[in-house]
SERO-4910 file (N, C-alpha, C, O; in steps of 0.05 Angstrom, whole numbers):
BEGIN
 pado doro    nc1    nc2    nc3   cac1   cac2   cac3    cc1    cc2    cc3    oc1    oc2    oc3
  Unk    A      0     -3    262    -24      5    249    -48      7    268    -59     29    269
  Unk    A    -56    -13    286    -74    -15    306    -70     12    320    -91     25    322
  Unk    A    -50     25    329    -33     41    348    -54     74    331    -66     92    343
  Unk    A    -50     71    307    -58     94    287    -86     97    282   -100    117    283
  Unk    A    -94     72    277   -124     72    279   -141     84    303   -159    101    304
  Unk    A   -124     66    327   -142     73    349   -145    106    355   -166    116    363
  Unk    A   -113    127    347   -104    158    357   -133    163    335   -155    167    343
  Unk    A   -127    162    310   -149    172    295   -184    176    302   -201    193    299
  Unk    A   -182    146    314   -210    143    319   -223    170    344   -243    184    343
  Unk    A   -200    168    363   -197    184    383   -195    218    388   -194    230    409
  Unk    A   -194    227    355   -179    253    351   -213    268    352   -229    264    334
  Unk    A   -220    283    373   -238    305    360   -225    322    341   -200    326    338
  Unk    A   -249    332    326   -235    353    299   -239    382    307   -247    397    290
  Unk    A   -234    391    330   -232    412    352   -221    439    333   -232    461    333
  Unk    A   -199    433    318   -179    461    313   -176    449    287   -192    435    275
  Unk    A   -155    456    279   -136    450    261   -111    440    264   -100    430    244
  Unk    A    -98    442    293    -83    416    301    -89    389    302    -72    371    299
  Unk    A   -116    386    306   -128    366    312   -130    354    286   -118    333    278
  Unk    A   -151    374    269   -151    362    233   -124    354    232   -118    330    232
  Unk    A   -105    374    230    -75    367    216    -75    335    231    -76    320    212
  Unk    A    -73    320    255    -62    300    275    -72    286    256    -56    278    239
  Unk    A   -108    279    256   -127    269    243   -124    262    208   -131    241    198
  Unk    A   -113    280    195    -97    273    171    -80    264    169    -76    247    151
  Unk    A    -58    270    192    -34    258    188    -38    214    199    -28    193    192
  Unk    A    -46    218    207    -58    189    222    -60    179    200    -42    164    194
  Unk    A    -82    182    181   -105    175    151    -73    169    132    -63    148    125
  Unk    A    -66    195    129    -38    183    112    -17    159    128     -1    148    113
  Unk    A    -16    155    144     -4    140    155    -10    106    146      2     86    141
  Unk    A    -32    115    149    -50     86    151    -51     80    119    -49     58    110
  Unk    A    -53    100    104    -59     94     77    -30     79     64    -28     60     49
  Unk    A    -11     93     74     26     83     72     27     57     79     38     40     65
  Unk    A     20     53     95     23     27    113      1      6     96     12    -16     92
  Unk    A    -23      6     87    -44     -8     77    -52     -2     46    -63    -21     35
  Unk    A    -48     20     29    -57     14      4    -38     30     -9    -53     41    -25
  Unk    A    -15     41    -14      4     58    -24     39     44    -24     56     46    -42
  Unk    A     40     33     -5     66     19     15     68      2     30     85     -4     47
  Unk    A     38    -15     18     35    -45     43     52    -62     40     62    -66     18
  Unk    A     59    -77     65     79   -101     59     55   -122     64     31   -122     69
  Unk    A     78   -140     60     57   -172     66     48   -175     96     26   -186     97
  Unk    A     58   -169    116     51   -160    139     13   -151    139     -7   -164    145
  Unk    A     15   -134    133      1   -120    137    -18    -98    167    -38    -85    173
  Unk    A      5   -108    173      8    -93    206     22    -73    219     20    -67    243
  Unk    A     38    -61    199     58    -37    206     61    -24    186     60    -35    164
  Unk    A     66      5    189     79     20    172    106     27    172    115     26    195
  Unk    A    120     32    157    145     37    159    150     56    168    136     76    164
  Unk    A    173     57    186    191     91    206    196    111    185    191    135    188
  Unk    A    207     99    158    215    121    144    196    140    129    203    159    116
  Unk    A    167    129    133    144    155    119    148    179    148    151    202    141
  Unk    A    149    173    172    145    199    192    147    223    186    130    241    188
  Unk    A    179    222    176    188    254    169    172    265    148    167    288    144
  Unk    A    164    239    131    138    267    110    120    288    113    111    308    102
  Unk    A    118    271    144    100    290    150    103    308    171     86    308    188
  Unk    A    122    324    171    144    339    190    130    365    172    117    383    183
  Unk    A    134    366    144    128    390    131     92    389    120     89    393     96
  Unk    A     72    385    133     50    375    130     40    397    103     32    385     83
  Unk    A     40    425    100     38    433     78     55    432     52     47    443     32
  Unk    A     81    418     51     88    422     26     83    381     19     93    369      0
  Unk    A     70    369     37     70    343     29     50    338     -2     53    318    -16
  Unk    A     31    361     -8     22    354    -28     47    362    -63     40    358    -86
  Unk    A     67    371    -55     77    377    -74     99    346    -82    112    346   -103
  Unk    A    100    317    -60    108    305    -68     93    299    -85     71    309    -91
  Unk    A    112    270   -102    100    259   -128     97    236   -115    118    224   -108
  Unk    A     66    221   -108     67    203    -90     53    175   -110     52    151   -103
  Unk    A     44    186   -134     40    170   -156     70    149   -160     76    126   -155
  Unk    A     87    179   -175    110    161   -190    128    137   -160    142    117   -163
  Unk    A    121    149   -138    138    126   -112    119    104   -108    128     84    -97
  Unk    A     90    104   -115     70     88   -109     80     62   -133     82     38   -127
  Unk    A     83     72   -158     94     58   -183    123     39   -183    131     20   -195
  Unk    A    135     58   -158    166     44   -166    165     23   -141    182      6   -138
  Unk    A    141     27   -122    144      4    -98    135    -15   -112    147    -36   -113
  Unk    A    101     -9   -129     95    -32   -146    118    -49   -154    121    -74   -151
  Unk    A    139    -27   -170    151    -41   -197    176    -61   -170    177    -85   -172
  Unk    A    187    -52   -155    203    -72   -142    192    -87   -121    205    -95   -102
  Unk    A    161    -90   -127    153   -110   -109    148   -133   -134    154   -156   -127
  Unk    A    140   -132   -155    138   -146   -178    166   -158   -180    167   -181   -174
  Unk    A    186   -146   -186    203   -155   -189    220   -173   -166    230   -194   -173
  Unk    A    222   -167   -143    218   -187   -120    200   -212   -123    207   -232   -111
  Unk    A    183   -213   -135    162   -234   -135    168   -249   -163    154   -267   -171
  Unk    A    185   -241   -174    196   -264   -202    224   -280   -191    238   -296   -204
  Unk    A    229   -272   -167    248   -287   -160    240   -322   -147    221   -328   -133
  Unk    A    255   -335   -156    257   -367   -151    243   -371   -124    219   -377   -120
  Unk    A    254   -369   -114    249   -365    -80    222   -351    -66    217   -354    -42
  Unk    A    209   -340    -80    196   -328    -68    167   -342    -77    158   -356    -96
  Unk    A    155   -326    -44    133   -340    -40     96   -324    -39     74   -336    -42
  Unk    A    101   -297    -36     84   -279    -39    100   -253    -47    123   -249    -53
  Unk    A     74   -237    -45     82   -208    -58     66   -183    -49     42   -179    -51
  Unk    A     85   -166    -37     64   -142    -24     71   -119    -48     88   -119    -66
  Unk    A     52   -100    -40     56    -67    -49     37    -63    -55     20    -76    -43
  Unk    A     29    -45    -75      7    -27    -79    -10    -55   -103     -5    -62   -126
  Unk    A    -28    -64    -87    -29    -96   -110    -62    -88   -121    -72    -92   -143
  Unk    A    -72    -76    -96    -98    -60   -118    -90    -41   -134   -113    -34   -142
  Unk    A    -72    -25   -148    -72     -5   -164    -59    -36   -193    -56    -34   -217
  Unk    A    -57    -54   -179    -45    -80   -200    -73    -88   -214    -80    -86   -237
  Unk    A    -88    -99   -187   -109   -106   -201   -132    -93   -217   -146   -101   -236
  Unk    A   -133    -65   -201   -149    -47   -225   -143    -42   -258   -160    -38   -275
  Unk    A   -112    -43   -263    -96    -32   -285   -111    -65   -300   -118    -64   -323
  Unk    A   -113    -96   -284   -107   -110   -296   -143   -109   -307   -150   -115   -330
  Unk    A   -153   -105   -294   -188   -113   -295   -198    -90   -322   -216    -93   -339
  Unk    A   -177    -64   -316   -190    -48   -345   -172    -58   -364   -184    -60   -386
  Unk    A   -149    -64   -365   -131    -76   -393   -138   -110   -408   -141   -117   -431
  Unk    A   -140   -129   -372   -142   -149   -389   -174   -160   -373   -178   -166   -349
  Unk    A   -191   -159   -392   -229   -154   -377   -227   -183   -371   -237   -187   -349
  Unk    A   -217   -209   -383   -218   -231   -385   -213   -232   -350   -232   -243   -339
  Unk    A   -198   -227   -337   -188   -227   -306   -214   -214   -292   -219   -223   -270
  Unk    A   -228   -195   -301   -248   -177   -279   -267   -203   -272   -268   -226   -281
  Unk    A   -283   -187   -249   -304   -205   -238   -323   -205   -239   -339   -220   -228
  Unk    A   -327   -185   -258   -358   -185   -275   -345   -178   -308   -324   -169   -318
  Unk    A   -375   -188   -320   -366   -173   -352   -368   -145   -358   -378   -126   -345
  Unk    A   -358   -148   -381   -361   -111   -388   -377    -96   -395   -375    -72   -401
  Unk    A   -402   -116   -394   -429   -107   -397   -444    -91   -367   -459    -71   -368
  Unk    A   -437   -104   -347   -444    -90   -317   -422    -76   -308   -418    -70   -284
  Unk    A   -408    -72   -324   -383    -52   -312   -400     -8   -301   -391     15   -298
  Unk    A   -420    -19   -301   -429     17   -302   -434     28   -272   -446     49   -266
  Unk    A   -421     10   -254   -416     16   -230   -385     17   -216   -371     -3   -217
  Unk    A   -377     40   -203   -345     45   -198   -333     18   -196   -347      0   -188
  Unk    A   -303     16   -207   -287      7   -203   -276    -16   -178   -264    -37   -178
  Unk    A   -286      0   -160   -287      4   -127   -306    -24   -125   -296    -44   -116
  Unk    A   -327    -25   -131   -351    -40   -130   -345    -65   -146   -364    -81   -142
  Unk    A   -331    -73   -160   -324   -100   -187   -325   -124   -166   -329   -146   -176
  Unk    A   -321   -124   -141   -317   -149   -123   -342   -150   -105   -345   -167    -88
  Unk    A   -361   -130   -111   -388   -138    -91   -397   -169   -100   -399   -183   -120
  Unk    A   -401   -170    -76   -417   -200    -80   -407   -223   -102   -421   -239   -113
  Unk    A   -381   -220   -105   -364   -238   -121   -364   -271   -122   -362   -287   -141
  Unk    A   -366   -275    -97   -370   -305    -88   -407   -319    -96   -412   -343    -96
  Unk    A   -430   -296   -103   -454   -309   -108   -448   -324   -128   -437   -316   -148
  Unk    A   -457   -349   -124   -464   -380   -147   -469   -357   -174   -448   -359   -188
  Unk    A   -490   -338   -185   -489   -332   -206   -470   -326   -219   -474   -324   -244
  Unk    A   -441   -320   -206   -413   -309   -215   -406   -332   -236   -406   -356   -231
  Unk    A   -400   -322   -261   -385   -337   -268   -363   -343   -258   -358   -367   -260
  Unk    A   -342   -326   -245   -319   -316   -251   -308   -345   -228   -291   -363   -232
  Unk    A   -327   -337   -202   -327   -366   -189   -305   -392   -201   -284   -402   -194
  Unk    A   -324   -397   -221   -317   -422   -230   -293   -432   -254   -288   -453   -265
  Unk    A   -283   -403   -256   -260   -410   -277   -244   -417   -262   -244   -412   -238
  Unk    A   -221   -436   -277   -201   -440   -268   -164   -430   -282   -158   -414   -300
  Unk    A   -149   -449   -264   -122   -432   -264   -116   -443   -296   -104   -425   -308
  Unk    A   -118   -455   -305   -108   -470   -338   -135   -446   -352   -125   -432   -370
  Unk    A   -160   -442   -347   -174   -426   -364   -164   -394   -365   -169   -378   -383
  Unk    A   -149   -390   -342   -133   -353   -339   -107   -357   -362   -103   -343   -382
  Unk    A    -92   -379   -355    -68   -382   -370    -78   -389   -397    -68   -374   -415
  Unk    A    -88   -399   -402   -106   -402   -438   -109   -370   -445    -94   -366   -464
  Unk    A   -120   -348   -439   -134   -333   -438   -111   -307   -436   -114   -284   -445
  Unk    A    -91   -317   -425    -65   -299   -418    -38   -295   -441    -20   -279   -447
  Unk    A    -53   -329   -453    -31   -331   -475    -41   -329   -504    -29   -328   -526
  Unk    A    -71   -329   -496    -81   -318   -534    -78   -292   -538    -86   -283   -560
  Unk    A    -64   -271   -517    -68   -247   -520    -52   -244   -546    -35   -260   -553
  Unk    A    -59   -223   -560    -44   -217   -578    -33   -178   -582    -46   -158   -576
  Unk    A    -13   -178   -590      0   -146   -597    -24   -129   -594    -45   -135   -606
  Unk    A    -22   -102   -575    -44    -87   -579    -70    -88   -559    -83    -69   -548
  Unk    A    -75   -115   -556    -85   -118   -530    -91   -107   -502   -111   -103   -487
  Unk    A    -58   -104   -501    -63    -86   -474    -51    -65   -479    -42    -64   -502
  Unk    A    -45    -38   -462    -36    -13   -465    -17    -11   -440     -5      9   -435
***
């Protein structure tokens, strides 16, 4: 990842070889850090490269439904006995969880009128409530749910 950052940082945007390099870098990094992260968080995997061999037909993959199924077998990796953390796409987890279940977000749903993106500014100030809940007040809160609740 360091390796990708640094070519990117380095790319003038001269041509359109250069853009194309300069994109292809950005997707790289995005595979490696918010789409396909492992617990690592220091490498991308060998097997995205060739995606980008065909740089114009890459928008015709479906990079949603593969973004979903790394989620879904990183979840499922992480119900196993044994295990001790959990990588993959874990912000597209916690967004789904902050609009389904508000009880989890980091502000209420009354200051929600700023992006999504923004719910963790200044999260740690003393006025947070959210601060101060604890792990028995999430699980209370997890198990009054009732049918309908979430989507």
């Amino acid at each position: 990842m360091t390796w990708f950052r640094a070519l990117k940082d380095r790319i003038v945007l001269a041509d359109n070889i250069q853009i194309q390099r300069y994109v292809k870098c950005h997707k790289m990094l995005l595979f490696g850090t918010v789409i396909f992260g492992d617990k690592s968080g220091a490498g991308v995997h060998w097997k995205f490269l060739p995606l980008l061999r065909n740089f114009s037909g890459i928008i015709q993959f479906s990079w949603g439904s593969a973004c979903l199924a790394h989620l879904y077998r990183a979840l499922c990796r992480a119900t196993r006995v044994d295990c001790k953390e959990i990588d993959g796409p874990l912000t597209l987890l916690l967004t789904w969880a902050w609009i389904w279940l508000p009880f989890l977000a980091p502000i209420s749903n009354n200051l929600r009128l700023f992006p999504i993106a923004n719910w963790w500014h200044n999260w740690e100030r003393a006025e947070r409530p959210y601060r101060y809940r604890t792990l028995e007040q999430f699980r209370r809160a997890l198990n009054d749910l009732q049918e309908g609740h979430v989507s």
